[in-house]
N, C-alpha and C positions, 0 to 999 in steps of 0.2 A: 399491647397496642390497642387503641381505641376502636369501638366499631364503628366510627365513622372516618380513621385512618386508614383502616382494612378496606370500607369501600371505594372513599380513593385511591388507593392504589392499586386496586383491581381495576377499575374504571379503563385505563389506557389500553388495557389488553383486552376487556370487551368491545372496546369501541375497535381494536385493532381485528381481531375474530369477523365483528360484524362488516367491517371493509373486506375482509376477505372474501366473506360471502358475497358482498354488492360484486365485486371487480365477477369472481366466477359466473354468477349469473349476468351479467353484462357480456361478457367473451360469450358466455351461452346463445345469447339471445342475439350476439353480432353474428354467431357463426350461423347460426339456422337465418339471417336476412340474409348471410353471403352467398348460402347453399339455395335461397329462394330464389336470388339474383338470376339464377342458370333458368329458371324458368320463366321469367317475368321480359330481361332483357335479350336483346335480337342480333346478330350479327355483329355488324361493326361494335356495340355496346360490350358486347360479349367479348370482342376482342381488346378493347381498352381493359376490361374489369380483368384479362388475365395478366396485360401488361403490367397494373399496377400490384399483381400479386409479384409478379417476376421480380420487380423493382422492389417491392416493401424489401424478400427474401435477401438482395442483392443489399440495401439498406443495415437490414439488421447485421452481417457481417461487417461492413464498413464500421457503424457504430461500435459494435466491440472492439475494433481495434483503434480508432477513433475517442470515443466516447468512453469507453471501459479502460483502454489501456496509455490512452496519451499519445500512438502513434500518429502521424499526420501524413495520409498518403493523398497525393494527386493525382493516383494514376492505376485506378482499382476497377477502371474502364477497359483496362486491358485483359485483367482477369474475368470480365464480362465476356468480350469479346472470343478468349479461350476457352468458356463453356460453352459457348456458341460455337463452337468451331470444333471442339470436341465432339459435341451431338450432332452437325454437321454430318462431318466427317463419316460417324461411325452409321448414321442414318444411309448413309449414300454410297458408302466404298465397302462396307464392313456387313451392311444389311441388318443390324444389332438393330433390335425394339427400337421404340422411343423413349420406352418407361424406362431401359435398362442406360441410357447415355446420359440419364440424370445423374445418378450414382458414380459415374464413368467419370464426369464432368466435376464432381465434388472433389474425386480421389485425386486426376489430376491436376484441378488449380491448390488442393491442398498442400501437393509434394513441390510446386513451382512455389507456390508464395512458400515455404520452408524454408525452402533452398534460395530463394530471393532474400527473407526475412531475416537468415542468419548473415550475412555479409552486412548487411544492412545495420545490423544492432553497432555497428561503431559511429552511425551516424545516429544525431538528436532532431529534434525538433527542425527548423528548416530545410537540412542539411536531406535529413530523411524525408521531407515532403518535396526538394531537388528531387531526388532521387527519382521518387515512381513518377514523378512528373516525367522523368527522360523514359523512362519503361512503359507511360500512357502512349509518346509521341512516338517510341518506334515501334510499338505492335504493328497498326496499320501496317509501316511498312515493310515489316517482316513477315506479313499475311501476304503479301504483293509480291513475296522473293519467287524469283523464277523458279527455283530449284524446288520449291513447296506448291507450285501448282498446279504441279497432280493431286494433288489432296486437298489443296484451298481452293482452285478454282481461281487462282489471283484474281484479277481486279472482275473478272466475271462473277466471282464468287460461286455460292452452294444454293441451289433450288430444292426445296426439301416436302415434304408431301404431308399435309395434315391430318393427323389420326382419326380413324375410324370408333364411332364407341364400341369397346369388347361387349363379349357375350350376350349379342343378340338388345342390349339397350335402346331401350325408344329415347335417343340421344342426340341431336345433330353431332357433328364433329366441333363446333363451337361451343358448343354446350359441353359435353365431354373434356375436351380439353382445359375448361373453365374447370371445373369441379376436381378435373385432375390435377390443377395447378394449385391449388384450393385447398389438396390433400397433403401435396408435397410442402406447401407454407405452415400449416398446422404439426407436422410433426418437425419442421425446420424451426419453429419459433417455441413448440414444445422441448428443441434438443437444450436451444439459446438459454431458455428460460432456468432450467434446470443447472446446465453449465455457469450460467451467472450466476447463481445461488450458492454455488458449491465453494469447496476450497478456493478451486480455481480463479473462479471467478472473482473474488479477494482477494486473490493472488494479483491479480489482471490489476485492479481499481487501487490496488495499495502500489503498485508499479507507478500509476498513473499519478497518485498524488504527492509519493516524494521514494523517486527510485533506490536513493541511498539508503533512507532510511528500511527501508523492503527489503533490503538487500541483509542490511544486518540484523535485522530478525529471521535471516535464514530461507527469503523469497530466492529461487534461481531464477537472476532475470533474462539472462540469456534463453532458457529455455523456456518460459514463459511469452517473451518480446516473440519470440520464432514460429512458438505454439499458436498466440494467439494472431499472427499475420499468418499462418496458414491455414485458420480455422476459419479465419476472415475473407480471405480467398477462395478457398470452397464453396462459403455461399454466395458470395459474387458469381463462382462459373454457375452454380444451379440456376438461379436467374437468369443470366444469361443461355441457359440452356432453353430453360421456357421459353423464351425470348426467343430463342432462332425455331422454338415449334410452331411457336404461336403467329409468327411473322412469316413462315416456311421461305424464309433466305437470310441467307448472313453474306455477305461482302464486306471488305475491310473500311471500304467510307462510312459503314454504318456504325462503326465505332471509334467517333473523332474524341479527342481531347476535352472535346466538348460534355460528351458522355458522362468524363468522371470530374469534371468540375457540376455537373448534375449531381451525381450521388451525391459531392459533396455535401452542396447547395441542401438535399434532401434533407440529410441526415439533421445539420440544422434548424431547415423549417420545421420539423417534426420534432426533435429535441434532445441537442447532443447527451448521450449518457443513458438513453431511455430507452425500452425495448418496443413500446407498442410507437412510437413516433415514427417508426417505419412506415407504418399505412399510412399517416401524413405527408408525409413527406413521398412517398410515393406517389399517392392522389397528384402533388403537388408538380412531380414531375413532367406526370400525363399529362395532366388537362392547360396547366398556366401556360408554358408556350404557346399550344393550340389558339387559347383564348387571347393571347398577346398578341397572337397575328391576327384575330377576326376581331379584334379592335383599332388596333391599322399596320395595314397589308406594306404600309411603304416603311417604316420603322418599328418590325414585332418587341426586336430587342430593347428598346427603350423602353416601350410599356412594363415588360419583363423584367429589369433594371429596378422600376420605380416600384413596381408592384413586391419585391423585394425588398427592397430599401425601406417600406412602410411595412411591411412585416416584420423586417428586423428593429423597427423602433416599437410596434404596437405588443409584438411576442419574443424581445429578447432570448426569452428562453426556451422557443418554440412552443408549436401547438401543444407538447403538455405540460410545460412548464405555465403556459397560459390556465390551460383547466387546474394544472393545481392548483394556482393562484386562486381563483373562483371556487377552487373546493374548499380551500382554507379560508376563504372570507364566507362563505358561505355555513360553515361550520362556526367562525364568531360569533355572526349573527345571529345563530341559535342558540347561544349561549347569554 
């Protein structure tokens, strides 16, 4: 081979090495401004910056099952709603930590979406976004059942108390809770990460893009389709679990239909199939309503609507389907 073949064809894999290093030191330098955030921003700020952490984590499970595997769920609001209700519960009847109802909260929306997700694998595509659509609309009201509220608190709902920072930290409790949500996204998106990468996670994406064929090179989709809707489910409840620390109440109107036509929505804006589009598409959650109504108070939802609607014409492929686009023209032009 020619030594000027050998350079090209080394080339793709330098330039791929040296992206490696950009993207790490980028997550480096995100995480030290996220971890600065806790000292800079103040109360109320503090408490949106943990919502959109809840919501990214909440995200990125959706996605994988979504984005990675092809499933289509409209109803992954309720598996929000049942981490909340988990760390509720065990905050208030059971006296368990709050750190410890995270874990609690993973474990049981893992073995529900399983146990949902296998019955499930005989429906496809709308059939299966029916589905959790009916499982979005009766959570509320099985949250409301008489006979569960000794423990839900039905329509009263759960009053929950906001964590103190351990060991003597010069911490507000907003501050604390911030860094602790902060910790639990960083090893949640570290698990995603690694999980995506692996077998499996090509196991998930080759399901997604032509099941039959997966299937005869030896993919089990059955227990892939189950795995990944209760893997998917888990980090919906952890969100959701932050979500009822961070907010200290859960009641069941706070988790309308509405909710998981949001993720949906998120997962999009940020960019179906992508892992860091989470933080996108979470931001996206928080703030756009807020700002839809404080641009007019007599029709938020339209503004809401339109501000969508020009999204999905301007970033088809969501926020990072947009930077890549600008990464790869931006890489032409230097060439």
């Amino acid at each position: 081979m020619k030594p000027s073949a050998t350079l090209n064809a080394s080339l793709p894999t330098a330039v791929a090495g040296l992206s490696e290093r950009t993207v790490k030191a980028g997550l480096l330098v995100l995480l030290i401004l996220a971890v600065g955030l806790a000292f800079v921003a103040k109360g109320y700020q503090l408490f949106q910056a943990t919502m959109v952490v809840a919501y990214a984590i909440a995200l990125v499970g959706l996605n994988m099952l979504t984005g990675y595997n092809g499933q289509i769920s409209l109803g992954h609001g309720a598996f929000f709603a049942l981490g909340a209700y988990v760390t509720g519960i065990l905050m208030e009847h059971a006296d368990v930590p709050y750190w410890a109802t995270v874990p609690a909260a993973a474990v049981v929306c893992l073995l529900i979406g399983y146990l949902f997700g296998r019955p499930a694998l005989k429906l496809e595509g709308l059939y299966l976004a029916l589905a959790t659509f009916a499982l979005g609309v009766a959570m509320p009201q099985l949250l409301k059942y008489k006979h569960l509220e000794a423990w839900t608190g039905g329509v009263q709902g759960i009053v929950l108390m906001k964590p103190d920072a351990p060991w003597g930290l010069p911490l507000t409790q907003d501050q604390w809770l911030y860094l602790f949500a902060l910790a639990v996204a960083v090893v949640m998106f570290w698990i995603a990460h690694n999980l995506l990468q692996s077998g499996t996670g090509r196991a998930m994406r080759a399901i997604r893009d032509h099941a039959m064929a997966a299937e005869a090179m030896g993919v089990d989709n059955r227990h892939y389709k189950s795995m990944t809707f209760g893997v998917s489910a888990a980090y919906t409840g952890v969100g959701g679990a932050l979500s009822a620390i961070a907010v200290q109440f859960v009641s069941p109107d706070s988790f309308t239909l509405f909710l998981s036509i949001s993720l949906l929505v998120g997962i999009v804006v940020g960019g179906v199939g992508t892992l860091w589009g989470a933080l996108y598409g979470a931001i996206f959650i928080m703030f756009v309503p807020n700002l839809a109504e404080k641009v007019s108070k007599a029709a938020p939802w339209a503004v809401y609507g339109v501000v969508l609607i020009l999204l999905m014409f301007v970033m088809p492929g969501g926020v990072v389907g947009l930077l890549r686009k600008l990464q790869a023209w931006r890489a032409a032009r230097s060439h």
